[in-house]
C-alpha positions in Angstrom: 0.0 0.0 0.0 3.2 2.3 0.5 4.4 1.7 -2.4 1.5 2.7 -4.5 0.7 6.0 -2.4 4.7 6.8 -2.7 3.7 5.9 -6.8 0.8 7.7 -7.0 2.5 11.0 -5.4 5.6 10.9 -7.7 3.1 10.9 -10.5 1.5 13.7 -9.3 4.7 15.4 -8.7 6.3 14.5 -12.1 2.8 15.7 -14.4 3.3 19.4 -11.9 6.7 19.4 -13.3 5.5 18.9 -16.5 2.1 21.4 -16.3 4.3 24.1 -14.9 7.3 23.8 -17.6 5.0 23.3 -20.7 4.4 26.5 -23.3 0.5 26.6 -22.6 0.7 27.4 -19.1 3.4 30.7 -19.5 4.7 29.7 -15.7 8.6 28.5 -16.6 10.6 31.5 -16.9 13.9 32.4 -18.5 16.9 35.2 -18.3 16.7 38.1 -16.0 13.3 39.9 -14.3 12.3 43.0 -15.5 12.8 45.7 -13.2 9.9 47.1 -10.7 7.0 44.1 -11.8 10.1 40.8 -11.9 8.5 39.5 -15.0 10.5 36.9 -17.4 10.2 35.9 -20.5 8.2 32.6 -20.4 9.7 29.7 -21.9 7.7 28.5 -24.7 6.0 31.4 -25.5 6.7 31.5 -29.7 4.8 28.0 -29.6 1.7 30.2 -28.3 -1.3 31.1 -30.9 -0.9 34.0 -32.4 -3.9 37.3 -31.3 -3.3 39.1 -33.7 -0.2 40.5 -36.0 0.1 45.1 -36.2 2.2 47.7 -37.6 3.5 50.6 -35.6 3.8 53.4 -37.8 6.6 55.9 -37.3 8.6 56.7 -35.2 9.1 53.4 -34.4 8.5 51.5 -37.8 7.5 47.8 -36.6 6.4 44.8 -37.5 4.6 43.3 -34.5 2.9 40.0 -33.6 1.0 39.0 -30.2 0.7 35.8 -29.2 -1.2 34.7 -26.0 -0.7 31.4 -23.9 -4.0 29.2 -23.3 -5.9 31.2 -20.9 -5.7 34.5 -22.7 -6.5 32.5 -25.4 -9.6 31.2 -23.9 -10.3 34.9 -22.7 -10.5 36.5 -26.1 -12.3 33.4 -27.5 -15.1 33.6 -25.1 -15.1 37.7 -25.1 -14.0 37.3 -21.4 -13.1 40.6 -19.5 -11.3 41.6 -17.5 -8.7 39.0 -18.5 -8.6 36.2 -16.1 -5.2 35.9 -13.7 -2.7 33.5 -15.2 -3.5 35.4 -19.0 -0.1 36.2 -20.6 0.5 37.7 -23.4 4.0 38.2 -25.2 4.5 40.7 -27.7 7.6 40.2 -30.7 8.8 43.1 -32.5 10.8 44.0 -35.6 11.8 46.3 -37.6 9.8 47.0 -40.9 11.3 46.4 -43.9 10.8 46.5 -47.6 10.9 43.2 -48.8 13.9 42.0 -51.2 12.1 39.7 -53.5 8.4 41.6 -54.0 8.5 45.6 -53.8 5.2 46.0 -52.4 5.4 43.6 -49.5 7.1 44.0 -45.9 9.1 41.7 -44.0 10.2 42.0 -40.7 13.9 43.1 -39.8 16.1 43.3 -36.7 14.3 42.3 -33.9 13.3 45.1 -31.5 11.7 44.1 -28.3 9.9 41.1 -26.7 7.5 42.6 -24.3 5.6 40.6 -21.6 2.1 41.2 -19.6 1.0 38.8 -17.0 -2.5 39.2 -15.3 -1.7 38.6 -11.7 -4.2 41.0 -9.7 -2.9 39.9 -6.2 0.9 40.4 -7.3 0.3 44.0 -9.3 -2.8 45.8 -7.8 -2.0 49.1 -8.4 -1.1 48.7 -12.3 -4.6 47.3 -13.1 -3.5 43.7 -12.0 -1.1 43.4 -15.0 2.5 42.9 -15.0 4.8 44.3 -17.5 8.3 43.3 -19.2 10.1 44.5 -21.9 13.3 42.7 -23.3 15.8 44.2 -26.0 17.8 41.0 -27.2 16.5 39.1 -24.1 17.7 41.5 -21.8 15.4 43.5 -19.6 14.8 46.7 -20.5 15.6 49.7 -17.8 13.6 50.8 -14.9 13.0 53.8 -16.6 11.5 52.3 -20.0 9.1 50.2 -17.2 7.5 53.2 -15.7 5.7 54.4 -18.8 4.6 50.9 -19.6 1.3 51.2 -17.6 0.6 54.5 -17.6 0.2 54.3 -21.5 -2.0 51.5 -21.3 -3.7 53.3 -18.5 -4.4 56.5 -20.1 -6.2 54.9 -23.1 -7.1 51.2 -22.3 -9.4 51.2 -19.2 -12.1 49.7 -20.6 -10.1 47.4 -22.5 -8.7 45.8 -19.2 -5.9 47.9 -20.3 -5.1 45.6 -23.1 -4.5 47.3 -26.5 -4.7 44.0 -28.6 -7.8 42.7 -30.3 -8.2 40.1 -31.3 -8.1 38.9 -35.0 -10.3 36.5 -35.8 
């Protein structure tokens, strides 16, 4: 009977291992925090679905994608708001580029940024329960680059959740 309790709880313990290192659930993290919110960049996150892909007109001239692990998935599937805790969302950035081979077309460039938001309302009350990070070349950004990050979303996003994404469907 010992043996198959001490069985049964390694099993248990091996399948958290594996549900809090797989790309769906956002929670393994890699490289250095971001300063003031200590987010990471989640391992697994390019195997995410994408939102929905954007161009940044000047001055920054990017080529952007979002992609969102399962739960903020699920959020903007079922029209869910605010976003549930647990909802990350990972943005990839590049430069925009005329492309080579066809002269109307754009490809993307240099990569620019890999910027983070995890919905924890407990850990980040006072930024609208959301979490930010922003990573040039998987480094964190500095603290200063941090400070404007919610009060952009703030100023214009309220209603949103503070989310500037929609969702393309």
């Amino acid at each position: 009977m010992k043996l198959i309790a001490a069985t049964v709880l390694a099993a248990a313990a091996a399948a958290s291992v594996l549900i809090t290192s797989s790309p769906d659930s956002g929670r393994a993290e890699v490289g250095d925090a971001s300063p003031i919110f200590g987010v990471h960049i989640p391992t697994g996150y390019r195997q995410w679905e994408l939102i929905a892909p954007a161009q940044e007109a000047e001055p920054l001239n990017e080529l952007r994608a979002v992609l969102g692990n399962a739960v903020a998935i699920k959020a903007y599937r079922d029209q869910i708001l605010p976003f549930p805790d647990g909802t990350i969302l990972a943005k990839l950035a590049w430069k925009h580029i005329q492309s080579p081979d066809f002269e109307p077309a754009s490809i993307p460039g240099a990569a620019t940024t890999v910027q983070i938001m995890v919905k924890d309302s407990k850990k980040y009350p006072a930024t609208g329960g959301w979490g930010f990070g922003r990573f040039i070349d998987g480094k964190p950004a500095d603290e200063a680059q941090h400070k404007t990050c919610f009060a952009c979303h703030e100023a214009r996003l309220k209603a949103r959740d503070y989310v500037f994404t929609r969702y393309a469907r």
